[in-house]
C-alpha positions as CSV (number, residue, x, y, z in Angstrom):
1,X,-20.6,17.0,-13.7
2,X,-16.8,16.0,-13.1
3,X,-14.6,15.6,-16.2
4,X,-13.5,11.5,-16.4
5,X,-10.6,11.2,-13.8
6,X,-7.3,10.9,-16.1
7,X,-5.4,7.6,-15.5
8,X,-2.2,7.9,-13.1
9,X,-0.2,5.6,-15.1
10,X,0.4,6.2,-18.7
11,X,-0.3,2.3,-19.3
12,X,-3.2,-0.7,-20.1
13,X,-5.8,-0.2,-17.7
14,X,-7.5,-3.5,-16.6
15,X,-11.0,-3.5,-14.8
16,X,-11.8,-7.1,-12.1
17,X,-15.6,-7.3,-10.8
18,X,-15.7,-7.8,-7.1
19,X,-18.5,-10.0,-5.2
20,X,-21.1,-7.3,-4.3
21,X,-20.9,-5.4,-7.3
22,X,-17.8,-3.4,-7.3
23,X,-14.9,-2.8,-9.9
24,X,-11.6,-2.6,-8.8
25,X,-9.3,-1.0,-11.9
26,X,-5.6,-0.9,-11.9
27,X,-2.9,-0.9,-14.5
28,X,-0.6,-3.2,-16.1
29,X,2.6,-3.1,-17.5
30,X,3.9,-5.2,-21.5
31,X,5.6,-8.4,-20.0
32,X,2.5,-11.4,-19.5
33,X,4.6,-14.3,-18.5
34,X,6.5,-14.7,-15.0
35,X,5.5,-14.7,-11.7
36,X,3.5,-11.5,-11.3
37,X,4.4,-7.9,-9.2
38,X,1.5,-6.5,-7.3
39,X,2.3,-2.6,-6.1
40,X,-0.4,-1.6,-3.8
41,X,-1.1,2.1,-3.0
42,X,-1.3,3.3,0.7
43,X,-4.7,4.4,2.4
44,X,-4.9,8.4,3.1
45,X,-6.7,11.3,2.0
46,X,-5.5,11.1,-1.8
47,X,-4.0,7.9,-2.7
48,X,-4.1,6.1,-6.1
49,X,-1.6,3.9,-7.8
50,X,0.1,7.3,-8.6
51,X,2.1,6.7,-5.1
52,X,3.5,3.4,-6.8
53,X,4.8,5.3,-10.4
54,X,8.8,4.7,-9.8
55,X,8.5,1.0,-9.2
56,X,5.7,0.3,-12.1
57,X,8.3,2.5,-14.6
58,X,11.0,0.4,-13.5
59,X,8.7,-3.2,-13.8
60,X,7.0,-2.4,-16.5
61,X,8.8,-4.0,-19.2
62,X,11.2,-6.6,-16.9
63,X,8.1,-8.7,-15.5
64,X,4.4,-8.9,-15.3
65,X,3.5,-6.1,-12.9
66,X,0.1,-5.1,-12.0
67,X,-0.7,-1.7,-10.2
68,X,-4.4,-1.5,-8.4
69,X,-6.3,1.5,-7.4
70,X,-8.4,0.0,-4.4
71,X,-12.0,0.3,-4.0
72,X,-12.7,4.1,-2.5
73,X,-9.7,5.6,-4.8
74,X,-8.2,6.2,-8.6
75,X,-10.2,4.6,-10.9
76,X,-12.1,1.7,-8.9
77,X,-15.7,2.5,-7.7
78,X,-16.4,4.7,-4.2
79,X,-19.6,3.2,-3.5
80,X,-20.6,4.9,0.0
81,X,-20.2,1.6,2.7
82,X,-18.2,0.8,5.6
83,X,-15.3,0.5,4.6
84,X,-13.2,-1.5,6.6
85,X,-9.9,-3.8,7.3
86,X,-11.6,-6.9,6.8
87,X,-13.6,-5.5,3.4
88,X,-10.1,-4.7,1.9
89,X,-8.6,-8.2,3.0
90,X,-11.3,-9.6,1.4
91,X,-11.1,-7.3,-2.1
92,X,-7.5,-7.8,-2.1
93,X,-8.1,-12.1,-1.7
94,X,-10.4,-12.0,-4.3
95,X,-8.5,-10.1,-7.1
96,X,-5.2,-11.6,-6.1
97,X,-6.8,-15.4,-5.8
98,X,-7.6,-14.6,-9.3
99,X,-4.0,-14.2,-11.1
100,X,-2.6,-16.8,-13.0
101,X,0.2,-17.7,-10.1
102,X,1.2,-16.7,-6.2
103,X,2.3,-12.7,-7.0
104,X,5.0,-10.7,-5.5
105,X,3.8,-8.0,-3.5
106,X,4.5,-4.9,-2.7
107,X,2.5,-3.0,-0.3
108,X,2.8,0.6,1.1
109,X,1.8,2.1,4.7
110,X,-1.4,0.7,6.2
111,X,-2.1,-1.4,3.0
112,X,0.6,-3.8,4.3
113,X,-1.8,-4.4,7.2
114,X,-4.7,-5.3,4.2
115,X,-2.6,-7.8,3.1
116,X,-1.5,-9.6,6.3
117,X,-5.1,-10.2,7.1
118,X,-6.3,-11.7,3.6
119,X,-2.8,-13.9,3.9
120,X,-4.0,-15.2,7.6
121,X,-8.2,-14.6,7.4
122,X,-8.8,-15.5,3.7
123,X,-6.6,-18.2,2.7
124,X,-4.8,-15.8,0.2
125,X,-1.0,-17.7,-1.3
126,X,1.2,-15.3,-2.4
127,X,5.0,-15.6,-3.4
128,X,6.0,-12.9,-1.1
129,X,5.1,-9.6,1.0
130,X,7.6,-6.2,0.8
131,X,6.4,-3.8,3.0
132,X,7.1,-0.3,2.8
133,X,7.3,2.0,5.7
134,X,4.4,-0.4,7.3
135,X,2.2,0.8,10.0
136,X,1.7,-1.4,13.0
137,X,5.5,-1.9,14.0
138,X,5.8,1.2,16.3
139,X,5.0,2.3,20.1
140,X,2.0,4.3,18.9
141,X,-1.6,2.7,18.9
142,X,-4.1,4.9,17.3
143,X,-7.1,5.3,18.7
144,X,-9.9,2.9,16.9
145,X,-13.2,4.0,16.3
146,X,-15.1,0.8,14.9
147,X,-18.0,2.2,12.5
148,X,-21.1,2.8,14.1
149,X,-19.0,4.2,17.2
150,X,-20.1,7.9,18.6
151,X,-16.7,9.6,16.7
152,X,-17.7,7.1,13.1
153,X,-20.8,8.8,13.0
154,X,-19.5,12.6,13.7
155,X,-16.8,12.0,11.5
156,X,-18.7,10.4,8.6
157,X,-21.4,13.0,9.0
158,X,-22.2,15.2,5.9
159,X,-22.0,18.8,8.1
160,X,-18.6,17.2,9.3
161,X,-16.9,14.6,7.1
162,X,-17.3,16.7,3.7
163,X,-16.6,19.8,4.9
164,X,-13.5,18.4,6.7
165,X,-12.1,16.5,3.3
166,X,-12.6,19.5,1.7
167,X,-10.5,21.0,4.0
168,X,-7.2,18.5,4.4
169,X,-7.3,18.2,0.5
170,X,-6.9,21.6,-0.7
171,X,-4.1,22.9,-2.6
172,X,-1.9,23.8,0.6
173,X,-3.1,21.0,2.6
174,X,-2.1,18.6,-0.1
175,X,1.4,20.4,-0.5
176,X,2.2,20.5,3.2
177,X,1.0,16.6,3.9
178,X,3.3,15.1,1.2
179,X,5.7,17.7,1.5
180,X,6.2,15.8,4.7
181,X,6.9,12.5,3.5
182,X,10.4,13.5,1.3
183,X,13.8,14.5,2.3
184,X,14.2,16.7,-1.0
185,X,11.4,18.7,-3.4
186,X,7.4,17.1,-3.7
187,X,7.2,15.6,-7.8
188,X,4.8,18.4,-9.2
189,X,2.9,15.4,-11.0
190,X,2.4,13.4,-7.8
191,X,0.8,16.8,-6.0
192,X,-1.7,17.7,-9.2
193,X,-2.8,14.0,-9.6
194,X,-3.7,13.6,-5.7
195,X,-5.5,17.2,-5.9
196,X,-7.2,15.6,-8.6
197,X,-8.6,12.4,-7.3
198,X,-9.8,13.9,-4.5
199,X,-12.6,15.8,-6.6
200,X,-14.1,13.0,-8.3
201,X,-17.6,11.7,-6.8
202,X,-17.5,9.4,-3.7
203,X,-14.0,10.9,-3.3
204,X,-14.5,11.4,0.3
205,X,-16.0,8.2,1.5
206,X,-13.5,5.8,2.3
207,X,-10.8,8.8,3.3
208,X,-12.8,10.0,6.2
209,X,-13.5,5.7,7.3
210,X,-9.5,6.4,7.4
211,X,-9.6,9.4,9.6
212,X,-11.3,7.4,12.3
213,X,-8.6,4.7,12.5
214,X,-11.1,2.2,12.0
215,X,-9.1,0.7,9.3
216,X,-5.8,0.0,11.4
217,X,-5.4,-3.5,13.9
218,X,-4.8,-2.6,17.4
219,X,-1.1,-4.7,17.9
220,X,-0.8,-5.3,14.6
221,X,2.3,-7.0,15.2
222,X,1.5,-9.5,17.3
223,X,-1.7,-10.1,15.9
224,X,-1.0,-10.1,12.4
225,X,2.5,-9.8,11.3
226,X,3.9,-12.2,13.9
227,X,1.9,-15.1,12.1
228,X,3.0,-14.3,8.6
229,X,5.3,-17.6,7.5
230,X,6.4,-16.7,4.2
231,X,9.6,-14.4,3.0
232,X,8.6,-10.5,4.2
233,X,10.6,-8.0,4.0
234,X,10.1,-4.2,5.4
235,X,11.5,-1.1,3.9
236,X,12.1,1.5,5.8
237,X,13.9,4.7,7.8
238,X,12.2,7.7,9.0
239,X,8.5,8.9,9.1
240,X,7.2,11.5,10.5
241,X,3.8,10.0,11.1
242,X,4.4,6.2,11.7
243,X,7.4,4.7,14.2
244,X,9.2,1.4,13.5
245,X,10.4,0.6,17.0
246,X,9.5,-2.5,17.8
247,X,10.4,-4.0,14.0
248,X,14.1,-5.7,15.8
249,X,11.9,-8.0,17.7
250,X,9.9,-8.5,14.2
251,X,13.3,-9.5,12.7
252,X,15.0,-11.0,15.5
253,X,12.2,-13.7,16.4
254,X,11.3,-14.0,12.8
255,X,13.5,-16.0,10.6
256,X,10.6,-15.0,7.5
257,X,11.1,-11.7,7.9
258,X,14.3,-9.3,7.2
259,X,14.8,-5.4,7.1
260,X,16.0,-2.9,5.1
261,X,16.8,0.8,6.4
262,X,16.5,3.2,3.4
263,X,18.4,6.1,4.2
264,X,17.7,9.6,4.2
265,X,13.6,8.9,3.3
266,X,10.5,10.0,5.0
267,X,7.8,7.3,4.5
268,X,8.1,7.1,0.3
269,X,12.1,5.9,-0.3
270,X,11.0,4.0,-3.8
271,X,10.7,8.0,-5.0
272,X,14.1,9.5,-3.8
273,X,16.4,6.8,-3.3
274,X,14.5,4.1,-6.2
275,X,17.8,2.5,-7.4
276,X,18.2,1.9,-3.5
277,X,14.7,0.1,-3.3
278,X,15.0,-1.9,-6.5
279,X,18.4,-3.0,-5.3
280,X,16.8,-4.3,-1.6
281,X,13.7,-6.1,-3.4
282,X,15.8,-7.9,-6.2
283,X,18.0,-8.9,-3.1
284,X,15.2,-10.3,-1.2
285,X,14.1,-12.3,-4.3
286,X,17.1,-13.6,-4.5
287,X,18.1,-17.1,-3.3
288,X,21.1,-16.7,-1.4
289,X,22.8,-19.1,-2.7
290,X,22.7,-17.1,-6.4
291,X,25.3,-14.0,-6.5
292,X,23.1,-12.7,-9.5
293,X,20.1,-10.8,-8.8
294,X,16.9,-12.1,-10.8
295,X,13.6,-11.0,-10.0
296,X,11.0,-12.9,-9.1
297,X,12.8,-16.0,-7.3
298,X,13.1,-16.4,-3.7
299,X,15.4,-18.5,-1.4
300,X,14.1,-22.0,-0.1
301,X,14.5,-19.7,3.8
302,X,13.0,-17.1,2.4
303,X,13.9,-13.5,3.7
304,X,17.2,-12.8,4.9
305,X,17.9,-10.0,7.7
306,X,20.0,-6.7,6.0
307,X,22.0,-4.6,7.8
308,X,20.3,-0.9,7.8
């Protein structure tokens, strides 16, 4: 039997029962009033809130900040379903309808595409939407394989799916896939904590629904982020598994949305360049017409675009 999965953050763990039975566990940091910070973890093989540590360190005692593990990962349950885009819009709606104001969110790789959808398909108000190295603003489609599709099943299968997560979360696999996403040396805590996650029970369910791309929106620009009409704001510069080609035409038809080029990064810039980060988020919730930078306030035009 697997020893109790140790907590990623070293902070008050809360626990939020979704509709159909499912817990969805997170931290939070020692402020309770102001408008809250939502840092959402990206969807791979090992994610957790770990991936969010910098920015909950810094937040932790400056606002109300709130740090989720989503269902499939960290803490929450890994109840063996169909995971999809939809089901995490909807998880996401629910816990976030449920905070005592409109948060602040930030939202890293493909989760930014989770949030877009419960903004425009489940009513969801928040204050605004950071997006860090976002997926769905490059040349690249990936290939989607809705469940129940031919590849769903052979992927999902147990003398394929297990077998193959066993394989792309070992030790070296591990190493080698973040290794990718930083300029300088991998944080030794960041590669135990993602070995460990991935050897808890139901570890491998919603990973290998990932693996399918059946959790990504074909055009996600134009069907999603295109339609967003409050302040967003996208952080980013190189990565070697996403592109960000078409963000000018994001930014330049867009007056909601502004940009931020983070540079050198590969896909995680709140770890190596965090002042950098903190610096581009306090600025976008910032009214322009304040010199000071205070958190948690945003202009009456919302985002402004940044030179990269």
């Amino acid at each position: 039997m697997a020893k109790p999965l140790m907590p990623a953050l070293d902070a008050e763990q809360f626990a939020f029962p979704l509709n159909g039975g499912l817990n969805l566990r997170g931290y939070r940091g020692e402020v309770s009033e102001g408008t809250p910070l939502v840092l959402l973890h990206s969807i791979n093989a090992a994610p957790s809130a770990m991936e969010m540590r910098p920015l909950f360190e810094h937040y932790r005692d400056r606002r109300p900040v709130l740090a989720p593990d989503l269902p499939g990962f960290g803490l929450s349950d890994r109840p063996d379903i169909p995971y999809s885009s939809n089901m995490y819009a909807r998880w996401l709606a629910e816990w976030l309808g449920s905070l005592d104001a409109p948060a602040d969110v930030v939202a890293l790789s493909l989760t930014g595409e989770f949030m877009a959808r419960a903004i425009l398909e489940q009513g969801l108000e928040v204050r605004s939407l950071s997006l860090i190295s976002p997926t769905g603003v490059g040349l690249r489609t990936p290939p989607v394989a809705p469940n129940g599709s031919r590849i769903d099943r052979f992927l999902t299968s147990s003398w394929v799916g297990r077998p193959l997560f066993n394989m792309l979360t070992s030790k070296l696999s591990i190493r080698w896939f973040l290794g990718q996403a930083f300029v300088g040396a991998t944080p030794e805590h960041l590669l135990r904590y993602a070995k460990e996650t991935t050897r808890h029970p139901g570890a491998h369910h919603a990973p290998l629904k990932f693996l399918t791309f059946s959790l990504f929106t074909e055009q996600a620009l134009s069907r999603l982020y295109s339609r967003l009409k409050l302040p967003c704001l996208v952080l980013y510069d190189r990565d070697p598994n996403i592109g960000f080609e078409r963000l000018p035409e994001l930014i330049e038809v867009h007056s909601n949305w502004a940009a931020k080029q983070l540079s050198p990064s590969l896909g995680l810039p709140h770890w190596e360049l965090t002042s950098e980060t903190i610096e581009a988020l306090e600025d976008f919730w910032t009214p322009p017409d304040q010199g000071a930078m205070r958190s948690g306030q945003i202009g009456e035009h919302g985002a402004r675009r940044e030179s990269a």
